[in-house]
Each structure stands twice: as structure tokens, then as C-alpha cells.
C-alpha positions as CSV (number, residue, x, y, z in Angstrom):
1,X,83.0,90.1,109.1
2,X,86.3,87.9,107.9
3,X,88.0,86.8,105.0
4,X,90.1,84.4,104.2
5,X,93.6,84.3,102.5
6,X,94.5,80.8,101.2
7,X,98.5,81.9,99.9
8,X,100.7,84.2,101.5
9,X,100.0,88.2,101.1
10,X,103.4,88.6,100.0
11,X,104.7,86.4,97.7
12,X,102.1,84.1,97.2
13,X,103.2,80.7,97.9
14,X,101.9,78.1,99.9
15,X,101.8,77.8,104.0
16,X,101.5,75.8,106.8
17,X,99.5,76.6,109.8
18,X,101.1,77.0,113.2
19,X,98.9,77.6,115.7
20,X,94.6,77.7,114.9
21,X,92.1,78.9,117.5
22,X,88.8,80.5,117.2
23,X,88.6,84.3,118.1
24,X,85.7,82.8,120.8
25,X,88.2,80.6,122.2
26,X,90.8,80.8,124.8
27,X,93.1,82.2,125.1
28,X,92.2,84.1,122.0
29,X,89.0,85.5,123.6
30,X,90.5,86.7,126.6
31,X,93.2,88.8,124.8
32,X,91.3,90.0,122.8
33,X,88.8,91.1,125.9
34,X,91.5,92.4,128.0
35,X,92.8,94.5,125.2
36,X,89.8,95.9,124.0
37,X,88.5,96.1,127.5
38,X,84.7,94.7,125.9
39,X,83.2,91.4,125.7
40,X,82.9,89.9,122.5
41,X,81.6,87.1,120.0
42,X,83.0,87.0,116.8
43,X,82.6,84.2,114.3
44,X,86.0,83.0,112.3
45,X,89.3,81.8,113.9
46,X,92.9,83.2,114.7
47,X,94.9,81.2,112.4
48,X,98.7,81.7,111.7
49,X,100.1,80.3,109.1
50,X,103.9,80.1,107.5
51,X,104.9,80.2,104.0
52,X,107.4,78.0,102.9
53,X,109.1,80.1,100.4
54,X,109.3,83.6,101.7
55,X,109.3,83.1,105.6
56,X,106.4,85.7,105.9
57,X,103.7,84.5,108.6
58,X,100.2,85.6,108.3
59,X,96.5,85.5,109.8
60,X,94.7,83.6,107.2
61,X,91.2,85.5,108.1
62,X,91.3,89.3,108.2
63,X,88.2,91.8,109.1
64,X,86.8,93.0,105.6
65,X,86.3,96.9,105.2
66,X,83.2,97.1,107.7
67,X,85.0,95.2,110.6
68,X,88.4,97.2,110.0
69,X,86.3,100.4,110.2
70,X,84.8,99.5,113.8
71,X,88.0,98.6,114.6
72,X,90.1,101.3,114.1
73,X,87.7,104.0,114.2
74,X,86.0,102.6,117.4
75,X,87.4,100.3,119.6
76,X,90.7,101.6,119.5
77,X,92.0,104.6,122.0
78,X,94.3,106.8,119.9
79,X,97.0,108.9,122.0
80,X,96.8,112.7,121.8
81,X,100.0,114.7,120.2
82,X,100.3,116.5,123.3
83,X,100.0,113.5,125.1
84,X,103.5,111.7,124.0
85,X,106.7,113.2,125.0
86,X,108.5,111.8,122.5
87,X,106.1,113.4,119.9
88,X,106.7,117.0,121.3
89,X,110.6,116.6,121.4
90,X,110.4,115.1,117.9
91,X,108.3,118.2,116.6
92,X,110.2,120.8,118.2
93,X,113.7,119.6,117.6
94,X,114.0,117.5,113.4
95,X,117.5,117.3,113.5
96,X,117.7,115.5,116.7
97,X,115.1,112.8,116.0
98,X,115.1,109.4,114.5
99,X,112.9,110.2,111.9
100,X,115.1,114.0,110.5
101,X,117.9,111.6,110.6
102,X,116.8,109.1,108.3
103,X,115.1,111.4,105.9
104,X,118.7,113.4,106.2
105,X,120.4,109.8,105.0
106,X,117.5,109.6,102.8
107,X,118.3,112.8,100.7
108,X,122.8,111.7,100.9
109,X,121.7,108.5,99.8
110,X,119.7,109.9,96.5
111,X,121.5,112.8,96.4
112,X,119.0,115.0,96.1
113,X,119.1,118.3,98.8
114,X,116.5,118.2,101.4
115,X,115.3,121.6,100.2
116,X,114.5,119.5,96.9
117,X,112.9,116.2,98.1
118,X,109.6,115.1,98.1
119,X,108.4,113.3,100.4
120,X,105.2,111.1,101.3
121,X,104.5,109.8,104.8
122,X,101.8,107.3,104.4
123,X,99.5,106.2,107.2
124,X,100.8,109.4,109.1
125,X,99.0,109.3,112.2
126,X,99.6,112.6,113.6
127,X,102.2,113.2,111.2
128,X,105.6,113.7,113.4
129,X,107.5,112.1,110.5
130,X,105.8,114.3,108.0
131,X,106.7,117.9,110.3
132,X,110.6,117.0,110.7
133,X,110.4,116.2,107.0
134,X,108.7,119.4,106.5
135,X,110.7,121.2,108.6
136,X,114.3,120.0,107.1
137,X,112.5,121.4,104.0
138,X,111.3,119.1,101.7
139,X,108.1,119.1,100.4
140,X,106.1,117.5,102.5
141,X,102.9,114.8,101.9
142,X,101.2,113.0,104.3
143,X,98.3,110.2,104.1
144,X,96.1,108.7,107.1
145,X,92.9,107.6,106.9
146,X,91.3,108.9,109.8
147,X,90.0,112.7,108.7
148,X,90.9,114.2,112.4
149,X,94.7,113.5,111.3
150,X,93.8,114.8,107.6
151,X,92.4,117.8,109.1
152,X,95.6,117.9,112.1
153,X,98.2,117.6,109.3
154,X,96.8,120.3,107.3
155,X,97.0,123.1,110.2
156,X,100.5,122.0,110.2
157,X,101.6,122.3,106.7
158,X,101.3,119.0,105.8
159,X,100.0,118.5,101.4
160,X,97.4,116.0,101.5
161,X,97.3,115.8,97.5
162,X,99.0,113.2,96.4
163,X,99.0,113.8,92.8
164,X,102.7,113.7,93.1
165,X,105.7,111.3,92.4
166,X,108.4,110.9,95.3
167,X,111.6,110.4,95.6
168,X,111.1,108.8,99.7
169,X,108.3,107.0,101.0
170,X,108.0,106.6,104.6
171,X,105.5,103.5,105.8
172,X,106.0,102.8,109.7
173,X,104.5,99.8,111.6
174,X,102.0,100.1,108.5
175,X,102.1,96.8,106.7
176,X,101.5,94.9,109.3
177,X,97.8,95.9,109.2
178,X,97.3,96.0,105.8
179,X,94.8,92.5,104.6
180,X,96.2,92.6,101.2
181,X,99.4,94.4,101.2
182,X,100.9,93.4,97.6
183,X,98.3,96.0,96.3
184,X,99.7,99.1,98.3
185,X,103.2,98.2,97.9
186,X,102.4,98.0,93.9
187,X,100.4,101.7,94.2
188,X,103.2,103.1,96.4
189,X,106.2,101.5,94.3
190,X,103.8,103.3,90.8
191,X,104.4,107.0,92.6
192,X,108.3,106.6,93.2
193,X,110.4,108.8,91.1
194,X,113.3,106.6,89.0
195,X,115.2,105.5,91.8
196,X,113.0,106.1,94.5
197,X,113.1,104.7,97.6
198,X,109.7,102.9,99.4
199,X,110.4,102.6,103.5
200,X,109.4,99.3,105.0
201,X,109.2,99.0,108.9
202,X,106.9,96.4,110.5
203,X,107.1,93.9,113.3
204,X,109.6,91.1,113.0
205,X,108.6,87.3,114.1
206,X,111.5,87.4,116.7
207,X,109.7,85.3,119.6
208,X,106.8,84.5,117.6
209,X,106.8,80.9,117.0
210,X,107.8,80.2,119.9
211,X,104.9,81.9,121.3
212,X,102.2,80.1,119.1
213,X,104.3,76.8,120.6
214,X,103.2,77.7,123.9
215,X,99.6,78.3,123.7
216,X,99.1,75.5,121.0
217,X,100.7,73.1,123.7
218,X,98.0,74.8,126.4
219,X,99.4,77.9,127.8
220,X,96.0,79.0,129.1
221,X,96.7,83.0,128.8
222,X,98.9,85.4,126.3
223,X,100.3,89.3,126.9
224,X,100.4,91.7,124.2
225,X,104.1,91.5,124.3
226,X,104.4,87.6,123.4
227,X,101.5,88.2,120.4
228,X,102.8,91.4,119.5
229,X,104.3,90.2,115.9
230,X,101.2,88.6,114.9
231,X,98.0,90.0,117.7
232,X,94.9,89.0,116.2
233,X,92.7,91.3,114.5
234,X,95.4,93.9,114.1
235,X,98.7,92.9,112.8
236,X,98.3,90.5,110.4
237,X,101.3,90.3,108.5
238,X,104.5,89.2,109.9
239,X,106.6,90.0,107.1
240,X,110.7,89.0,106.4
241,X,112.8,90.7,104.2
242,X,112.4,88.2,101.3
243,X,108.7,88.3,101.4
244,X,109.1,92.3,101.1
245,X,111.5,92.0,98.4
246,X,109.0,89.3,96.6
247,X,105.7,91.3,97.2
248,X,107.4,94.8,95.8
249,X,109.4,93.4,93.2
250,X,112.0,96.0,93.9
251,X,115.3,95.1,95.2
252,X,116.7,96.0,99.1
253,X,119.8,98.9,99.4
254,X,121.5,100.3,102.2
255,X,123.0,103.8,102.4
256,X,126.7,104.1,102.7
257,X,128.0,104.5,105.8
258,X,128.6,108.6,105.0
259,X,124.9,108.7,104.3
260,X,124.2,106.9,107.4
261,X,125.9,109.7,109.4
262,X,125.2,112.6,106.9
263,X,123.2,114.0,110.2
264,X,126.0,114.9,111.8
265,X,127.8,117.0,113.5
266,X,123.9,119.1,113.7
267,X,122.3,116.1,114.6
268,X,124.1,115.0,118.1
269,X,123.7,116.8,121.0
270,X,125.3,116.2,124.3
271,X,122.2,117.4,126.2
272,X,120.6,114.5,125.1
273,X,124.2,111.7,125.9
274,X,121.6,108.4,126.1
275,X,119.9,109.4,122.7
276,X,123.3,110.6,120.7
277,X,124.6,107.1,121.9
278,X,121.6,105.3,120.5
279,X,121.5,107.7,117.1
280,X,125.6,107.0,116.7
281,X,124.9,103.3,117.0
282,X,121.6,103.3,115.4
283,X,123.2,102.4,111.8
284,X,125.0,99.5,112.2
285,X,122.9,97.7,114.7
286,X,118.7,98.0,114.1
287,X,116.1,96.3,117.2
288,X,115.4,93.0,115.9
289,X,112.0,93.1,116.3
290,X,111.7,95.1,113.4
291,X,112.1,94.4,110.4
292,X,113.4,97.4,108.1
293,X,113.7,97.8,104.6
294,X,114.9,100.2,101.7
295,X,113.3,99.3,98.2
296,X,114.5,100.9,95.5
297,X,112.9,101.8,91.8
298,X,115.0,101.3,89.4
């Protein structure tokens, strides 16, 4: 059910472990129940280890193809489209969302009109990124691997060939899952066009050590909150920006700060004062429990 990783999934160097417990074990085993909501006994261990020259921190034993299929496809309760309000207002209004904003700067930032991008977001889930990029008019790709979102995307619009080079690639709170990530980064980074940009958002390590601390010193229970960064079966890669810069071999860029607000004046409206506040200060200050990247192709 588990395999091991003996170097670091980013760059490849050497680690130390911080914190080692069997999945069987508490307070592994009790997460892991609580969350799940289903007793189980799995063999292997959670172990998280550090590497010493890119920072990133890692599970050493990941679920191989079978386990990540029960996983994902069973034990895990997707929420509905219809369910999220944030999805609907994302949908129905591009220009005022997170996502049309950043594939606005995108487009400033390559200077290439949205009308003429290309776009691919990969591990879509129900593909709200992939509608406001469709919907500012680029051409839109999108790529999950659950069929139900294949077949959702597709009623809206959304190309699921990807026999296509892109100029913007959009991978959020993907990476994180991914047991040997170098290889997707080196397939995505292989469809940029020159100058491309690959989209990096994941879960930072703010707290994290901290946490393993705690529970190796015998805090007898963990929340999803503390473990977030790293929970076991799930996320397990806790990247930094040098281990992204390492593992894609492509170098980090910023837009300027006109593309940052190329957006506006359509995107702000005062209907909405709490989220034009939080999209006007959005640029220059990002939650720091992300981490979030622009690669570029050169």
C-alpha cells in the first residue's frame, strides 16, 4: 500500500526526520479516524522528514497508485458546485474573483491579450478557475482526474485535449499531493510556450514544526488545522520556494506592480467593500500559509 522516498521529492538531497509514528499509532490513528470518519489499520508509518538543502519537508511513505485511488475516489466527500457560495459568485461574476484577476495579471505580465491566451488549469476540480479563464476569453483547458469533473467541465466549455502548449498554467493546492512531483513539474514545464509561466500554490510549513514538536514530545491528540501542512496520507509535500525553484529548474518572477493591478478599475466593486479591500491589498501581501510561485520558461 506505501512507498518509500529516501531524498527529498524536490531537489533531491538528503533529510532529517522530525517527527515518526506509525499510521496505527496515536495520535496518528485517531486523526486519521476522526477525519475519515472509519476505523482503520494500515501498515507503514507517518514519517516527516526535512531536507537540509532545500527546506522542503516531506512524508517519506506515500500510498502507491491503488491506495491513492481508494483514497480519493472513496473515502473522501467532494463538495457540490452548487454547494459553495464562493464557487457560484466566482462563476457568475470573472472579473471580480481572485482567480480572473490573476489570469488578468497573467496575460499584462506576458503581454499577450486575454482573447489570445491559452490556458491550462490542471487538477481542476470543478473547474471555477478554468470558467473565469474561459469567460475573460482565453482558450480554456482543464485537467482532473476524476471523469465526473471531466464530464462537468465539458458541459461548460471547458477543452479537455491537451495537445496544446500554454502560455499560463494554473496548479492550486495540487503539489502537495502529488508522491513524486519533480515528474509533473518536468511534463507541465515541457507544454509551456517560450516564456510561459507554471503557477505554483501549495501549503506552506508555517506552524508545522512546531506542531510535529508537540506530538513527538506526547501531545496525545492533533486537529486538522495544526497537521494541515503536512496531514498524513494526503498532503505530502510541504514545499519552500527553493525546493520549487530546484525541482522545476525554472527560475521565480513577479509581475510588475501595473500587472498586479491590470484588473482594475472592472475588477473592484464597491458592492463587495470587504473583498475589493482584500483584492487591492492582495499583491503586496500573500497568506503565509501558502506558498506561491511564478516559474517561468525561458
Amino acid at each position: 500500500m506505501f512507498l518509500t522516498r529516501d531524498d527529498c521529492p524536490a531537489c533531491g538531497g538528503a533529510g532529517r526526520t522530525l517527527y515518526s509514528c506509525p499510521f496505527n499509532a496515536a495520535p496518528i490513528s485517531s486523526f486519521l479516524e476522526l477525519y475519515y470518519h472509519r476505523e482503520l489499520d494500515l501498515p507503514g508509518e507517518y514519517r516527516a522528514v526535512e531536507c537540509g538543502r532545500c527546506g522542503t519537508i516531506y512524508q517519506a511513505e506515500v500510498g502507491d497508485d491503488a491506495f491513492l485511488a481508494t483514497l480519493y475516489g472513496e473515502w473522501i466527500d467532494s463538495i457540490q458546485p452548487e454547494d459553495d457560495p464562493q464557487y457560484r459568485f466566482d462563476v457568475a461574476n470573472p472579473r471580480l474573483s481572485r482567480d480572473g484577476h490573476e489570469i488578468i495579471s497573467a496575460a499584462a505580465f506576458l503581454d499577450v491579450p486575454l482573447e489570445q491566451m491559452v490556458t491550462l488549469d490542471f487538477g481542476m476540480g470543478w473547474a471555477s478557475w478554468a470558467r473565469n479563464a474561459r469567460d475573460l476569453g482565453c482558450r480554456s483547458h482543464g485537467f482532473d482526474l476524476s471523469a465526473e469533473r471531466f464530464a462537468f467541465a465539458r458541459r461548460y466549455g471547458i477543452i479537455t485535449d491537451l495537445d496544446e502548449t500554454f502560455h499560463f498554467i494554473n496548479t492550486e493546492q495540487v503539489m502537495e499531493h502529488v508522491p513524486r512531483p519533480a515528474e509533473l513539474v518536468a511534463d507541465l514545464a515541457a507544454r509551456l510556450r517560450p516564456g510561459g509561466i507554471l503557477k505554483i500554490s501549495a501549503p506552506s510549513s508555517l506552524g508545522l514544526k512546531a506542531t510535529l514538536a508537540r506530538i513527538a514530545a506526547g501531545q496525545t491528540s492533533v486537529t486538522r488545522d495544526e497537521i494541515m501542512p503536512l496531514q498524513p496520507l494526503e498532503h505530502v509535500n510541504c514545499f519552500t520556494p527553493k525546493g520549487l525553484e530546484l525541482m522545476s529548474g525554472m527560475a521565480a518572477v513577479r509581475p510588475s506592480f501595473l500587472d498586479s493591478y491590470a484588473f482594475l478599475p472592472a475588477g473592484i466593486s464597491l458592492r463587495y467593500p470587504r473583498k475589493a479591500v482584500k483584492e487591492l491589498v492582495r499583491p503586496f501581501w500573500r497568506n503565509p500559509a501558502n506558498v506561491y510561485v511564478w516559474l517561468q520558461r525561458r
